[in-house]
C-alpha positions in Angstrom: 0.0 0.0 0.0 1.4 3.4 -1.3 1.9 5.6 1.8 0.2 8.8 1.7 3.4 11.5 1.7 3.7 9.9 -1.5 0.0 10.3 -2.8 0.0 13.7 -1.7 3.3 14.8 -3.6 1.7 13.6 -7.0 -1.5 14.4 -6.1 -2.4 17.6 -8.1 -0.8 15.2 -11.3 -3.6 12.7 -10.7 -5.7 15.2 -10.6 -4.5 16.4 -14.4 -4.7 12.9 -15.2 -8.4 12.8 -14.5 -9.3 15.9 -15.9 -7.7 14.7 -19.2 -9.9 11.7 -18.9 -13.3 13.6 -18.2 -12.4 16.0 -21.3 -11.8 13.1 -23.8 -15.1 11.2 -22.3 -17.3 14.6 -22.4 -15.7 14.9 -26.0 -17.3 11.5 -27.3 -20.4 12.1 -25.5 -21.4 15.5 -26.4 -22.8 16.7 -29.8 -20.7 18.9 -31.4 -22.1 22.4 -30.1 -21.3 21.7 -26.6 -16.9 21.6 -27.8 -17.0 25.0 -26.6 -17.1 23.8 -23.2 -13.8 21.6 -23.5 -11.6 24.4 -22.8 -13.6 26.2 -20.2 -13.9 22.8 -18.6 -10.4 22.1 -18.9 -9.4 25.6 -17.4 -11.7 25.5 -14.7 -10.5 22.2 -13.5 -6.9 23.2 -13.7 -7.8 26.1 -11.4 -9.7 23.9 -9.0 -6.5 22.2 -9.1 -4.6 24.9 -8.3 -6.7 25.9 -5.3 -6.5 22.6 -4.2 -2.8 22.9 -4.1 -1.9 25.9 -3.1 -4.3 25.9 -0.2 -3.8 22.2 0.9 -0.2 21.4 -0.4 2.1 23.8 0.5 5.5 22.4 2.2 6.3 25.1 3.7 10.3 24.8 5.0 9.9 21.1 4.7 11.9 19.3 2.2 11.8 16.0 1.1 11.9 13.2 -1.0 8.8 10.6 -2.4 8.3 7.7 -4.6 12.4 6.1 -4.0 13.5 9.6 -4.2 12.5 10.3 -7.8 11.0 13.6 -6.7 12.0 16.0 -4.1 8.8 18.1 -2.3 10.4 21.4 -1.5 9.2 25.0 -1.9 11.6 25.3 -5.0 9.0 22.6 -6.9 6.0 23.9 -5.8 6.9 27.6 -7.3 7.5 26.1 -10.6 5.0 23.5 -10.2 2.7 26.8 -9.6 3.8 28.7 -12.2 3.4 25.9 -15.0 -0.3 25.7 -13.8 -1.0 29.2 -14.4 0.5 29.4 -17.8 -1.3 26.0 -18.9 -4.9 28.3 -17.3 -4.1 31.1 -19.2 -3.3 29.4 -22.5 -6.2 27.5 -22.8 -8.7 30.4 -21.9 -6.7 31.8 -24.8 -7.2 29.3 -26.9 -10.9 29.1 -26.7 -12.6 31.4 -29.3 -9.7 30.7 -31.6 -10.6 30.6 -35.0 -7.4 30.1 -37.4 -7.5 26.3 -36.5 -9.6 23.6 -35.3 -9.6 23.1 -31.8 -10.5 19.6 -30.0 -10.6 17.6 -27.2 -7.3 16.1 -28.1 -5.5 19.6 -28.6 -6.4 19.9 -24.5 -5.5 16.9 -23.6 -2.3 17.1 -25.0 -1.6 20.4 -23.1 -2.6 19.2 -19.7 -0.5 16.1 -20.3 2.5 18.1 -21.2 1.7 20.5 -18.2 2.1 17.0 -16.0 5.8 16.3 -17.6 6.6 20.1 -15.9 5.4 19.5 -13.2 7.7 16.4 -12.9 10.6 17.8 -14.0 10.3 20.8 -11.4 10.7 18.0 -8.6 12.6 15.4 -10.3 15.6 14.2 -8.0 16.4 11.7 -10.2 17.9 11.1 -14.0 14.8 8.7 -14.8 12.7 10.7 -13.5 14.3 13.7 -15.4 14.8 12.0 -18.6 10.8 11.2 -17.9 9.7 14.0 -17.5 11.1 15.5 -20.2 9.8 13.7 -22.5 6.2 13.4 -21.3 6.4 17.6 -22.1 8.0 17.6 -25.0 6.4 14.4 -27.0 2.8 16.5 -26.7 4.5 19.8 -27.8 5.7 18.6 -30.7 2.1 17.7 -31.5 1.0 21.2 -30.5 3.2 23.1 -32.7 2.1 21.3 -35.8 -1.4 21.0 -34.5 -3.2 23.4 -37.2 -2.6 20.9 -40.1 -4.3 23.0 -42.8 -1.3 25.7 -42.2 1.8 24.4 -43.5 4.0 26.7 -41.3 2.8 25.0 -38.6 3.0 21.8 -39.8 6.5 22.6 -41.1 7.0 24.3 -36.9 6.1 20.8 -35.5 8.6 18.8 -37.6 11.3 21.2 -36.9 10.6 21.0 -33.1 10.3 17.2 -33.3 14.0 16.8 -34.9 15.6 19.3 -32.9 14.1 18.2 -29.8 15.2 14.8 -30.6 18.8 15.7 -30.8 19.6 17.4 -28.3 17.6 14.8 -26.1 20.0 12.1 -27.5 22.9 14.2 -26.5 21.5 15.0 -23.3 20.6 11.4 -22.6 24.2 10.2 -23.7 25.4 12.9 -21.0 23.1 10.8 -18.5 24.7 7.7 -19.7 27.9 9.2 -18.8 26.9 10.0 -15.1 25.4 6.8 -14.3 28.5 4.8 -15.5 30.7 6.4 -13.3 28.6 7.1 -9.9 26.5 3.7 -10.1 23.3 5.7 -9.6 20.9 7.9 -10.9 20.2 10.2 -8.0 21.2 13.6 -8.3 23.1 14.0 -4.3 25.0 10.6 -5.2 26.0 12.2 -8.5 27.3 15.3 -6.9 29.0 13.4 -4.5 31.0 11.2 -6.9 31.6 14.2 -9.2 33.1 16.1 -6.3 34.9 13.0 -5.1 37.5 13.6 -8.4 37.1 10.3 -9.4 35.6 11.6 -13.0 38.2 12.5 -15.5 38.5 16.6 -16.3 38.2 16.0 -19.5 35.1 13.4 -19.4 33.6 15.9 -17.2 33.9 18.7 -19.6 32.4 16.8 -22.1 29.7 15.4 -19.9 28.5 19.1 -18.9 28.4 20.4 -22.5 25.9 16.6 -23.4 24.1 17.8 -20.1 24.1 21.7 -21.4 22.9 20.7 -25.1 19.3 19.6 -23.6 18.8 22.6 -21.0 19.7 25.4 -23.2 17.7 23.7 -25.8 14.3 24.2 -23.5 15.7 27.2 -22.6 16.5 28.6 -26.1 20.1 29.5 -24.9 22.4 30.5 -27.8 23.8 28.7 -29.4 20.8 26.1 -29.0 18.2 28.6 -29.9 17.8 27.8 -33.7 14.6 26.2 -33.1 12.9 28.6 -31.4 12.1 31.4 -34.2 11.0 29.0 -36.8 8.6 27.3 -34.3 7.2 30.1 -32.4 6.2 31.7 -35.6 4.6 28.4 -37.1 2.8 27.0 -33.8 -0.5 28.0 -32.9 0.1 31.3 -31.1 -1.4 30.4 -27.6 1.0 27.4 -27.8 3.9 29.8 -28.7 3.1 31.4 -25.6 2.9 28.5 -23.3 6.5 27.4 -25.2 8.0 30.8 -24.5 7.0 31.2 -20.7 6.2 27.6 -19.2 8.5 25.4 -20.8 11.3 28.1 -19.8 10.3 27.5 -16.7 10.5 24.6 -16.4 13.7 23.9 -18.0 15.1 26.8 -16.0 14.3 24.9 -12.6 16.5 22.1 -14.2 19.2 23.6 -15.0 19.5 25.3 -11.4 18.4 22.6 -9.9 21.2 20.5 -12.0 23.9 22.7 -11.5 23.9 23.6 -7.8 22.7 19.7 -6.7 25.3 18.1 -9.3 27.8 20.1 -9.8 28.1 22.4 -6.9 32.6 21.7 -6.6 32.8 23.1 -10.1 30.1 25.9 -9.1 33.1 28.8 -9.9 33.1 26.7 -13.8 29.1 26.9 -14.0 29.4 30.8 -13.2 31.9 31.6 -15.9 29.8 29.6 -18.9 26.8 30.8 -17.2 27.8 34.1 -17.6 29.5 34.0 -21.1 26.3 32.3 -22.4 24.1 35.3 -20.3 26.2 37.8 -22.6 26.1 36.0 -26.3 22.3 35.1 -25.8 21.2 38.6 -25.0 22.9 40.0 -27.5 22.2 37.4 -30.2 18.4 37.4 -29.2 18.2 41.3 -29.2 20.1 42.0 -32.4 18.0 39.4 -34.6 14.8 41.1 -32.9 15.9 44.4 -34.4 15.0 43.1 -38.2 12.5 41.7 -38.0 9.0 41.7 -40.0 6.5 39.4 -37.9 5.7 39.7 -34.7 5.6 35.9 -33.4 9.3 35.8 -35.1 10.5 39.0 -33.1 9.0 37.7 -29.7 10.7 34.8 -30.3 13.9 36.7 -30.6 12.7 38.7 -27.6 12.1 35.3 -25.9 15.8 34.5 -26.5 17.4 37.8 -24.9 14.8 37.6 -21.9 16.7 33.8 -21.6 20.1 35.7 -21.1 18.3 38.1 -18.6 16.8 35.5 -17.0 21.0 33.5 -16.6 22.4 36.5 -14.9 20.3 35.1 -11.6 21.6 32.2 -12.4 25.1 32.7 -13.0 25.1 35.1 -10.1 24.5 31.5 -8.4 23.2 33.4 -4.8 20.1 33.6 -2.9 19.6 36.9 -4.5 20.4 36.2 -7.8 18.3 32.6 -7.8 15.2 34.9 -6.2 15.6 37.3 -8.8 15.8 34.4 -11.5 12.7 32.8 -10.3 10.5 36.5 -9.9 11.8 37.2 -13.4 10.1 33.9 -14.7 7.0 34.9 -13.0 6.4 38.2 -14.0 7.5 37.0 -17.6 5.0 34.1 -18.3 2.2 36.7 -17.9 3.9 39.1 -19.8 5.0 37.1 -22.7 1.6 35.1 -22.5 -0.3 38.4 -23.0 2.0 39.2 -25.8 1.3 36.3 -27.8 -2.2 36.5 -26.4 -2.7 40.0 -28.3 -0.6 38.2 -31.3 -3.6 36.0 -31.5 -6.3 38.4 -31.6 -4.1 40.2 -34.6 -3.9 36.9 -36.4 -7.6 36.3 -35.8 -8.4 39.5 -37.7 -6.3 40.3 -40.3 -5.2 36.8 -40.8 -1.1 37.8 -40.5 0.8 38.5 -37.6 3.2 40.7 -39.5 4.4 43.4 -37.6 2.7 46.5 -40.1 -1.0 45.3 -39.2 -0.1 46.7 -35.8 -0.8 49.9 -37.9 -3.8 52.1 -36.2 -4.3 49.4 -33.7 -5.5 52.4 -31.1 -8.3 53.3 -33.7 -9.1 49.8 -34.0 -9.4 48.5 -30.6 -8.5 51.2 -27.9 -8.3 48.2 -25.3 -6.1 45.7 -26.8 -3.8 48.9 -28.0 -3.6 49.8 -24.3 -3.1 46.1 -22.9 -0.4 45.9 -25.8 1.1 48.8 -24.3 1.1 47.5 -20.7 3.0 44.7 -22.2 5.4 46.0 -24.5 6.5 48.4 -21.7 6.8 45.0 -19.3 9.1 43.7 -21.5 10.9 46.7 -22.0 11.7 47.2 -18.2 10.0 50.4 -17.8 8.4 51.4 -14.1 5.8 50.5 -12.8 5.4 47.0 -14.6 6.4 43.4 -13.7 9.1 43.9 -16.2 11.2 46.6 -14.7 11.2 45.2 -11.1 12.2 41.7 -12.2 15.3 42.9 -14.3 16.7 45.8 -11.6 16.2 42.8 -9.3 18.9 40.6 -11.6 20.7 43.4 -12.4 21.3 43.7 -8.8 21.9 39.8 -8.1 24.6 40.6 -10.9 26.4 43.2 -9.2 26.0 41.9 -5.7 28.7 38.7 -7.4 30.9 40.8 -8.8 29.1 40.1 -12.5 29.7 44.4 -13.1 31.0 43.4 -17.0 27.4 40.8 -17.2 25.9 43.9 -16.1 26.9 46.2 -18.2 26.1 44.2 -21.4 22.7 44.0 -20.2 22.1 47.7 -19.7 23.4 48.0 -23.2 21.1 45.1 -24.6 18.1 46.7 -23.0 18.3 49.6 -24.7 18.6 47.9 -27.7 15.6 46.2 -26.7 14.3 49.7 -26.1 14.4 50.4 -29.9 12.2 47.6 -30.9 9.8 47.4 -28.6 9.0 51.4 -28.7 8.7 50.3 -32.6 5.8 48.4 -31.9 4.1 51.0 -30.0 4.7 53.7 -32.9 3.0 51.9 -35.0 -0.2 50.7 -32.5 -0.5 54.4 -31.5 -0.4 55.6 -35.4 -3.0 57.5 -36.8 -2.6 56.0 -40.1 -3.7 52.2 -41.1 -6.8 50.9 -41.6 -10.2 51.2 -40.2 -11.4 47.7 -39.9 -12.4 47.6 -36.4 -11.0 44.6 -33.8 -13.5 42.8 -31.3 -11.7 40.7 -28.9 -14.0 37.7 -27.4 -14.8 37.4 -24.0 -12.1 34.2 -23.1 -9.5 36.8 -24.6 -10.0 39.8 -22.6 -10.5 37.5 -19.7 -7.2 36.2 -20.4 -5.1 39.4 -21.5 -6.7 41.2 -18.4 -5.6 39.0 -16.0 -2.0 39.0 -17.1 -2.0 43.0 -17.6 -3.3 43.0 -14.2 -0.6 40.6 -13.0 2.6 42.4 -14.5 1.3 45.7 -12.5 0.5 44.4 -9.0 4.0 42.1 -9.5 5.6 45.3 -10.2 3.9 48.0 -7.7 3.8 45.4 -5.0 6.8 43.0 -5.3 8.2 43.3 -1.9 5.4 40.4 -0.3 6.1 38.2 -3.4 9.5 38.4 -3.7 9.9 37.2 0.2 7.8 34.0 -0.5 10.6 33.0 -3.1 13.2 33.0 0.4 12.1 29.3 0.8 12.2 28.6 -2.7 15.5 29.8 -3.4 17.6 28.1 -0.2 15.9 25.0 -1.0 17.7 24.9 -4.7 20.9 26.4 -2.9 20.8 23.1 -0.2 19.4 20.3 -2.1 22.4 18.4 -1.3 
């Protein structure tokens, strides 16, 4: 008989698990006007869910292990776990009304079963696990992208995701290979321990972290692994480009921390300097590719890559500070970047492109999602008083506070690159030129797009309280071990 700690650390999963079941069964049941009610089923289960575990599953300063030690139960997992349900909420609310492809019960499954794989690789403790995890995400993403089949961009997005995704999973799994064969075990802590022992090779250990590397900066879309990321982001359905830009971060984020300060925390001073080196190229890359071009999907992807390198000054800073300000930076970003490609949808739905000139007029057109694209853009910019600005100051300062001034400074300077295209957008929304076909955003959208807007400007007026509940969070990564 399973013991209950273990039911309860896998609980809200089960509870996914179920949901997915229900959706599929109401899908064969119901005649084909009630298929509205799939997503607004599925979302309002997955916030039940959430409820449930934020209310009931909290650890609180415990920290643990379950199931053999596959997963650990610490305050670190529950954030992302957290997080990963919000952004799987939002994207299906923003997926309801869509019209540019055909939505089923299958498209929702397939989300909440990816959401599971997140959740799992937030608290995996374990290569198996890991490797699991993984997979279970990925496999229905690749689905996702390629899900509208009468587009052949995002058929053509789905195939590219599947082979890349493939590849660097083989590398990463023949890094795996490596660690096993010389600790005996697939447990993270007996990993470390072998790996700080000296018995492993310099040169075998080199090559092991750039296998290990290949598969996290692909989830991540950390140069030089980012090629994917434009081509599918731009094909995919644009509520799934969302969900791949903010949630799958996420959680690949929480595994490399997790990875590098449980496995490798002798050669922590080697993590900081390729941490930081690939902080500085990915900003930079991402940033300068956003500057030309043409879509908007394709220059929030490249957006998407510099917010990466943002986003690895926390963690090369490798402190409490700078893995707090990591982890707020991933919060206020999935609802900024959600609402982005959220807004990108409603543009597609209308005029049928998502190039970057129908943003022409978009004030005269639809005062409220020019305003909400405004709250955004600015988010994402880093200007005061939004999400955006609090989050980067706060890894900005992480930077400084380790002696990172040079990571710093290349930051400041890719932000205000950043600056240019972004205040772009905004020249052309607030235009009085374009034309004068009028935009109606649905009900699930504004529901959607409101929420986040309101999210970015509490999480940036009134950080202080949130940024204190990441305290637990953050020790709990820094003393897995």
């Amino acid at each position: 008989m399973l013991a209950s700690p273990d039911l309860l650390a896998i609980l809200p999963e089960i509870l996914v698990v179920i949901l997915v079941g229900v959706i599929l069964l109401v899908d064969v049941l119901s005649k084909h006007s009630a298929k509205n009610l799939l997503g607004w089923m599925a979302s309002g289960g997955l916030l039940l869910i959430l409820i449930i575990k934020i209310v009931f599953l909290y650890p609180g300063d415990r920290q643990g292990y379950a199931w053999g030690e596959m997963i650990v139960v610490d305050a670190a997992a529950f954030f992302f776990q957290v997080l990963i349900l919000i952004g799987a909420i939002i994207t299906i609310v923003l997926t309801i009304d869509q019209k540019k492809f055909k939505i089923s019960a299958e498209y929702y499954a397939l989300l909440l079963i990816s959401s599971i794989g997140m959740s799992f690789m937030a608290a995996a403790s374990n290569l198996i696990m890991l490797y699991l995890a993984i997979e279970t995400t990925s496999i229905p993403l690749y689905a996702l992208a390629g899900f509208n089949k009468q587009d052949n961009k995002s058929v053509e997005s789905g195939l590219k995701y599947l082979l890349f995704g493939a590849m660097t999973s083989a590398f990463m799994l023949y890094g795996f290979s490596f660690l096993y064969g010389f600790s005996g075990s697939t447990n993270l802590s007996v990993i470390s321990k072998t790996l700080a022992g000296g018995s492993v090779p310099m040169g075998i250990g080199i090559l092991i972290l750039f296998l290990v590397v290949v598969g996290f900066g692909f989830k991540t879309s950390i140069v030089p692994f980012h090629f994917w990321a434009p081509d599918v982001y731009h094909g995919a359905p644009s509520p799934i480009s969302g969900f791949l830009s903010t949630a799958s971060k996420a959680a690949g984020f929480i595994v490399l921390m997790r990875f590098m300060l449980t496995v490798y925390p002798a050669s922590l001073h080697n993590w900081v300097v390729i941490a930081s080196v690939l902080a500085a190229v990915t900003m930079t890359v991402g940033n300068l590719l956003a500057l030309v071009q043409k879509d908007l999907k394709r220059l929030l992807a490249y957006s998407s890559i510099s917010h990466a390198g943002y986003i690895l000054i926390g963690v090369a800073a490798s402190t409490q500070l700078g893995i707090k300000s990591a982890m707020y930076y991933l919060l206020v970003y999935l609802f900024t970047n959600l609402a982005a490609f959220g807004i990108a949808a409603i543009l597609e739905d209308a005029t049928g492109s998502t190039e970057i000139s129908k943003l022409t007029g978009l004030v005269k057109r639809s005062p409220w999602i020019a305003f909400a694209f405004l709250a955004t853009i600015l988010s994402l910019t880093g200007i005061p008083p939004f999400g955006g600005f609090i989050s980067k100051f706060l890894v900005l300062a992480a930077g400084i506070q380790a002696n990172l001034v040079w990571l710093v400074i290349v930051a400041i300077v890719n932000s205000f690159i950043g600056l240019y295209y972004y205040l772009g957008l905004l020249k052309l929304a607030f235009s009085n030129e374009g034309d004068l076909l009028e935009i109606h955003p649905k009900f699930s959208w504004k529901l959607a797009i409101g929420t986040c807007i309101l999210a970015i400007v509490i999480l940036g007026i009134f950080y202080t309280p949130w940024f204190q509940h990441l305290d637990l969070a953050s020790v709990n990564l820094l003393t897995f071990n």
